[in-house]
C-alpha positions as a Markdown table, in Angstrom:
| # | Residue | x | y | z |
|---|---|---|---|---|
| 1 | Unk | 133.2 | 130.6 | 127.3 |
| 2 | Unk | 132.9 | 134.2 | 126.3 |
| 3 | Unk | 137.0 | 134.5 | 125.2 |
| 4 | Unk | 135.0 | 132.4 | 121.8 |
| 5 | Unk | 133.1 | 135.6 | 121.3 |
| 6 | Unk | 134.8 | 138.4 | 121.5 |
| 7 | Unk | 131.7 | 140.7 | 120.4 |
| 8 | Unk | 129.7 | 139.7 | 123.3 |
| 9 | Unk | 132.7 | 140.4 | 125.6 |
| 10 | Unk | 132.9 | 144.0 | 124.1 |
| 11 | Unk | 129.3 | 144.3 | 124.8 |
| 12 | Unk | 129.4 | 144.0 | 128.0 |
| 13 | Unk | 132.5 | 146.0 | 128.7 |
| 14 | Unk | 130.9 | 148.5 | 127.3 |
| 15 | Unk | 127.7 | 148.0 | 129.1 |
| 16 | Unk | 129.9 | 147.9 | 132.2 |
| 17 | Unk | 128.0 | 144.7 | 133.2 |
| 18 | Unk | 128.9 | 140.8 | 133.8 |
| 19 | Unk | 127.1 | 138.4 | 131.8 |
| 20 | Unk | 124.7 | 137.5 | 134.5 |
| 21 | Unk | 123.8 | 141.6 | 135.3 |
| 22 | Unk | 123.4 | 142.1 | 131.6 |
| 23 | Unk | 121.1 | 139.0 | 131.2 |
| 24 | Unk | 119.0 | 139.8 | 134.2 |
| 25 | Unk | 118.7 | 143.5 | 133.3 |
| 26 | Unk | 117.8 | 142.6 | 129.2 |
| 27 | Unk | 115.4 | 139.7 | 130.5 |
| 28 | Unk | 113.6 | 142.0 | 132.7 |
| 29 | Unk | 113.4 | 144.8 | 130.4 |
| 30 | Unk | 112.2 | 142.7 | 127.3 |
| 31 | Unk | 109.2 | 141.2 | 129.3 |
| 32 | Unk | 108.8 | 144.7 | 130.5 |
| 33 | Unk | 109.0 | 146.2 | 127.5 |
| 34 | Unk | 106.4 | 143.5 | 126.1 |
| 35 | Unk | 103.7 | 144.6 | 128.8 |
| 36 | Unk | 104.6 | 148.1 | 127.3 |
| 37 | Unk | 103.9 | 147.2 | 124.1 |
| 38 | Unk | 100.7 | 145.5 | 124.8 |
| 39 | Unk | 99.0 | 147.9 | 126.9 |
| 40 | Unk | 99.8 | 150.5 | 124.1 |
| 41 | Unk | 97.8 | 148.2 | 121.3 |
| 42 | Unk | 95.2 | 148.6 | 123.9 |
| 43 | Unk | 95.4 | 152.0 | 124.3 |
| 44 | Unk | 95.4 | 152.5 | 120.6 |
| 45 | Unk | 92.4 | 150.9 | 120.4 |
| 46 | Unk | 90.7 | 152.5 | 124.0 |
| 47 | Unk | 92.6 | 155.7 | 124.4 |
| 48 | Unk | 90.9 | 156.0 | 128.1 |
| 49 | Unk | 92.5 | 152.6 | 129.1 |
| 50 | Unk | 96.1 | 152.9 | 130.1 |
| 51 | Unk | 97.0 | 156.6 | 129.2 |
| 52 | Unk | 100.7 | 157.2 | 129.0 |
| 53 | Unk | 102.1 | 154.0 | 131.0 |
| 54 | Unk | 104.0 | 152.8 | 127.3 |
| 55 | Unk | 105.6 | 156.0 | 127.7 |
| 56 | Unk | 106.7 | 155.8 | 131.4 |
| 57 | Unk | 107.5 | 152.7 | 131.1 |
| 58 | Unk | 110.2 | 153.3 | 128.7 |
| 59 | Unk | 111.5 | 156.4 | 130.1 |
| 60 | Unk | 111.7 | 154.5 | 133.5 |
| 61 | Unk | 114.1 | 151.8 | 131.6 |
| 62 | Unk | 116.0 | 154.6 | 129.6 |
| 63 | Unk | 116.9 | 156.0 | 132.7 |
| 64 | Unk | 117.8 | 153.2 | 134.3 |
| 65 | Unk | 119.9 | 152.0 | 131.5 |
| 66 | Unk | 121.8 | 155.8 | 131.6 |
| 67 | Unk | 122.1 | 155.6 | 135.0 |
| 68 | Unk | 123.8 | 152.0 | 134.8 |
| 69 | Unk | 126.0 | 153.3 | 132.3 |
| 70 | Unk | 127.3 | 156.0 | 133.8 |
| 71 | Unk | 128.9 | 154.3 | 136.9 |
C-alpha cells in the first residue's frame, strides 16, 4: 500500500517509525496536544487555572519526539 506513496514512505523513514508507531504516536499526540490547546484558552481567560501545563505538555512531546528520533 505505501510503495503508491512514496512521500509517506519517506516520512516515516525519516521518522524512523512503521506506519502503525507513527500513527499511534501522531494520534496520541494530536488529542494530547488538543487538551493542551484547550486548557490554555482557559488559562488565557483564568490565568490561576492551569498555570504552565500548555507548556509542559509540549515540551514533554518535543522531547519525546527527539528522543524517538535519535535511536
Amino acid at each position: 500500500m505505501l510503495t503508491k506513496f512514496p512521500m509517506f514512505k519517506k516520512h516515516l523513514n525519516e521518522a524512523g517509525k512503521s506506519y502503525f508507531e507513527h500513527f499511534k504516536f501522531a494520534l496520541i499526540a494530536g488529542f494530547i496536544l488538543m487538551y493542551a490547546g484547550i486548557t490554555s484558552i482557559i488559562h488565557a481567560l483564568i490565568p490561576s487555572l492551569f498555570p504552565f501545563t500548555s507548556q509542559r505538555i509540549v515540551k514533554k512531546l518535543l522531547d519525546q519526539s527527539m528522543n524517538n528520533e535519535k535511536k
